[in-house]
Backbone as ProteinMPNN parsed JSONL, in Angstrom:
{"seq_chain_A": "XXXXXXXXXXXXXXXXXXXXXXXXXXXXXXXXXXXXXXXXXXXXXXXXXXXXXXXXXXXXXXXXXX", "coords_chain_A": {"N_chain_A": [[1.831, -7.986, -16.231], [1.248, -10.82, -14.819], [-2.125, -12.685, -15.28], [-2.831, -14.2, -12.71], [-1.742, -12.517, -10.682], [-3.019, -10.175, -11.276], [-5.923, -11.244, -10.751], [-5.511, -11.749, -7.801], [-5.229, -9.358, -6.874], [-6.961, -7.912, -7.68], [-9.219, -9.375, -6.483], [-8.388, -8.92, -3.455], [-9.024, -6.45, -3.37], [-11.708, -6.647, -3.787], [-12.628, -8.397, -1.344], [-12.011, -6.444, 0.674], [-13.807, -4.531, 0.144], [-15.931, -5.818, 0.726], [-15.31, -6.257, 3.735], [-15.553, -3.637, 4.252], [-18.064, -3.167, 4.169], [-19.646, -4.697, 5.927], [-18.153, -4.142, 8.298], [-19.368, -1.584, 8.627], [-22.04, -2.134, 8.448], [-22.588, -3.278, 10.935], [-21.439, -1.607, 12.8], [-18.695, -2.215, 13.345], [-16.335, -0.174, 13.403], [-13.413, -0.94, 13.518], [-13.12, -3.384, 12.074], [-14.014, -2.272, 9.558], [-12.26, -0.277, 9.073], [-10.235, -2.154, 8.129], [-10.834, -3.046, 6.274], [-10.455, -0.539, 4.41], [-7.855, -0.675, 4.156], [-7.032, -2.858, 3.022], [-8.097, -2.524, 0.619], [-6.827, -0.317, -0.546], [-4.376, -1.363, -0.673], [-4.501, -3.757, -2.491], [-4.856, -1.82, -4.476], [-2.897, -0.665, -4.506], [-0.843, -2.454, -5.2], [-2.19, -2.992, -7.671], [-1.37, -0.887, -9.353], [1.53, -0.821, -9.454], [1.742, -3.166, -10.692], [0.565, -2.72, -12.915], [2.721, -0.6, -14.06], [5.22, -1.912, -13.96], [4.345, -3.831, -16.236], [4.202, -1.882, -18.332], [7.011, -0.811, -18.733], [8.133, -3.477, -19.502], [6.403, -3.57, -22.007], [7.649, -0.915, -23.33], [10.483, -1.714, -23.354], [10.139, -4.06, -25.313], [9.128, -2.741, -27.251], [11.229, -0.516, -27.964], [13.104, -2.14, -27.811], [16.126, -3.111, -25.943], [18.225, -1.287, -25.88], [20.856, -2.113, -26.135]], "CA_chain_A": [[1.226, -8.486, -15.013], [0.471, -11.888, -14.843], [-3.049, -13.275, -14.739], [-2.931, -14.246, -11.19], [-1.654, -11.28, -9.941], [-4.455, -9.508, -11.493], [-6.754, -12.102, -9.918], [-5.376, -11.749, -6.593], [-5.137, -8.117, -6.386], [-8.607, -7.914, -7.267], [-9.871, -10.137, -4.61], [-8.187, -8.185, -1.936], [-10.065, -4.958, -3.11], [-13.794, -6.984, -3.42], [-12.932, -8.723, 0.219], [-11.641, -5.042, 1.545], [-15.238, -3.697, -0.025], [-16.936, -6.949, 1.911], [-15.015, -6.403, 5.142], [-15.701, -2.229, 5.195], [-19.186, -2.923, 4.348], [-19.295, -5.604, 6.879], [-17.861, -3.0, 9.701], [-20.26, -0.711, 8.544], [-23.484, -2.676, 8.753], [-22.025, -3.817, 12.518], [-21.029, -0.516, 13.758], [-17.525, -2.342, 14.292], [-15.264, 0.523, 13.366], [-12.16, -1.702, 13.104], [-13.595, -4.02, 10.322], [-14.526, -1.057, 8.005], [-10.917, 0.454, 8.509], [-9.365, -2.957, 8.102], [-11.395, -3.171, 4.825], [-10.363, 0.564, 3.706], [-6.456, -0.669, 4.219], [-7.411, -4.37, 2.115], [-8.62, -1.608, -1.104], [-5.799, 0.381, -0.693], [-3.048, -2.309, -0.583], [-5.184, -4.2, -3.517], [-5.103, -1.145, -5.723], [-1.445, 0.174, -4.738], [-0.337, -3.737, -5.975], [-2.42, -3.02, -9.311], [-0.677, 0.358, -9.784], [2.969, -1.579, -8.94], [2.069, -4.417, -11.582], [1.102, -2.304, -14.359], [4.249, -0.189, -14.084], [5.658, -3.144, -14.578], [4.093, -4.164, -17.91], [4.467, -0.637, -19.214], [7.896, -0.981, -18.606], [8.145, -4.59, -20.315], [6.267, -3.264, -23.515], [8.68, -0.11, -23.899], [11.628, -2.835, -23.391], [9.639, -4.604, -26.529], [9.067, -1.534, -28.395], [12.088, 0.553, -28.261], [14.556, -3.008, -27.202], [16.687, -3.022, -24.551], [19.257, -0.315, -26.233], [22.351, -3.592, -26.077]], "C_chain_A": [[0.609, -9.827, -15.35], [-1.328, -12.251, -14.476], [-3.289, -13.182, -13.546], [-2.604, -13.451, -10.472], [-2.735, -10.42, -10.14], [-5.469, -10.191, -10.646], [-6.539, -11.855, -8.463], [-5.667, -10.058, -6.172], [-6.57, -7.66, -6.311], [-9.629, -8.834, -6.731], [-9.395, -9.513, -3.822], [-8.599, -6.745, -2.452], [-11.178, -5.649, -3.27], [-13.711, -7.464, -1.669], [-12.885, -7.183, 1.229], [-12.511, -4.383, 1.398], [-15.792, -4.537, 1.069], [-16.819, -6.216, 3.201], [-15.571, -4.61, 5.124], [-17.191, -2.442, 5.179], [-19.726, -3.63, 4.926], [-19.307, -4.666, 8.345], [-19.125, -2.09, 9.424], [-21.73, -0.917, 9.009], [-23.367, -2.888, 10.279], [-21.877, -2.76, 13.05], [-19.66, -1.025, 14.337], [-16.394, -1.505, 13.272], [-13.517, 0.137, 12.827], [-11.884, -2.67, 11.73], [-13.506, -2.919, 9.319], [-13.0, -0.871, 7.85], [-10.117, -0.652, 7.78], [-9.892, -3.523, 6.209], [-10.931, -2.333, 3.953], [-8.51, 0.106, 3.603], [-6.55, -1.96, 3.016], [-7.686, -3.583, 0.682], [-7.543, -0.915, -1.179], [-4.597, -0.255, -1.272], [-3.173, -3.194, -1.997], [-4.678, -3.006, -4.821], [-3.81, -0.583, -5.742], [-0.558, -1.609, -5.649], [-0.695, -3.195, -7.327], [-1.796, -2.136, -9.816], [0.833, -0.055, -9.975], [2.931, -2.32, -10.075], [1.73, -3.903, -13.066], [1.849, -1.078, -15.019], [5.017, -1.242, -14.752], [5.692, -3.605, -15.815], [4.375, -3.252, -18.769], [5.911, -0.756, -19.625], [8.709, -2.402, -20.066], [7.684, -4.186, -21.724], [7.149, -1.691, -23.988], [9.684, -0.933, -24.199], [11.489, -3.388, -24.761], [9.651, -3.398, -27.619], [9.895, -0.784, -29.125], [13.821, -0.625, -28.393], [15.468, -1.991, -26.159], [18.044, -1.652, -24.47], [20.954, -0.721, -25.871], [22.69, -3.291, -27.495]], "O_chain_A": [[-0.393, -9.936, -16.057], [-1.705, -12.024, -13.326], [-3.917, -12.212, -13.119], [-3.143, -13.498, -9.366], [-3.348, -9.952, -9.18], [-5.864, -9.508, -9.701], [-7.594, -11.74, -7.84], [-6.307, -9.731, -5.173], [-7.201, -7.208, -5.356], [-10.852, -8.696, -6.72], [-10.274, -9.377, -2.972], [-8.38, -5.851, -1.634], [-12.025, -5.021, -2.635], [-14.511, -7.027, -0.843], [-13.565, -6.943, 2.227], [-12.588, -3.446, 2.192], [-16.086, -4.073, 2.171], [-17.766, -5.663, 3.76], [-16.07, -4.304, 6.207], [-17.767, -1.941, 6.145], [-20.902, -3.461, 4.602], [-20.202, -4.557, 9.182], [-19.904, -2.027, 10.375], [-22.419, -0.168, 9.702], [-24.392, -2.528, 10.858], [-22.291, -2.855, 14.206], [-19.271, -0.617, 15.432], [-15.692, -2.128, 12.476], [-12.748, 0.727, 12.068], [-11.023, -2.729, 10.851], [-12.803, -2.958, 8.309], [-12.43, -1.185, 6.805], [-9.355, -0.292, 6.882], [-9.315, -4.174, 5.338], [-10.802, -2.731, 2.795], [-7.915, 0.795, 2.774], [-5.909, -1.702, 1.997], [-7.424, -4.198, -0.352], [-7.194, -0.921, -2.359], [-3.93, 0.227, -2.188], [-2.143, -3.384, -2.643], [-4.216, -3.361, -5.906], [-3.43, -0.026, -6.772], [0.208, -1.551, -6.611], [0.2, -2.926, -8.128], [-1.476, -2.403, -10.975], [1.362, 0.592, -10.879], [3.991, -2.318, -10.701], [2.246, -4.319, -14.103], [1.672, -0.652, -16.161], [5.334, -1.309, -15.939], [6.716, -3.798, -16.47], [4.77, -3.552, -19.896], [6.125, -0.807, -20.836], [9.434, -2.246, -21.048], [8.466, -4.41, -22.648], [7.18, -1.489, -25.202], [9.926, -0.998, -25.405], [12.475, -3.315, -25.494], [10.242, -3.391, -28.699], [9.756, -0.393, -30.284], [14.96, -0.335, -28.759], [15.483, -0.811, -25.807], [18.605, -1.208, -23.468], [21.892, -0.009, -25.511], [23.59, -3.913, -28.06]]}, "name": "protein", "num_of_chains": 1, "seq": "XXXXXXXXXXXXXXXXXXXXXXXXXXXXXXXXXXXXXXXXXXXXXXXXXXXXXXXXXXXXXXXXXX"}
């Protein structure tokens, strides 16, 4: 996982904490959820990207089996 993907993914789960706790303080219902979907989407990326690397260091570990 690159750097910046790390970086990005975790900014859209601290803004998706902001925005639910945002809705929350407001009583606007739609914010909070739209915050709880922003942590979700954030943390299903981080789960996606270090698959990824796992992947890449078996590839390194075991080679490509060519």
């Amino acid at each position: 996982m690159s750097f910046l993907d790390k970086l990005k993914n975790k900014t859209q789960k601290a803004m998706g904490q902001g925005k639910e706790e945002a809705g929350r303080q407001t009583g606007d219902r739609s914010m909070e959820a739209e915050g709880r979907r922003d942590q979700a989407a954030g943390g299903t990326k981080q789960v996606g990207e270090k698959a990824k690397d796992a992947a890449q260091e078996a590839r390194r570990t075991f080679g490509t089996g060519s």
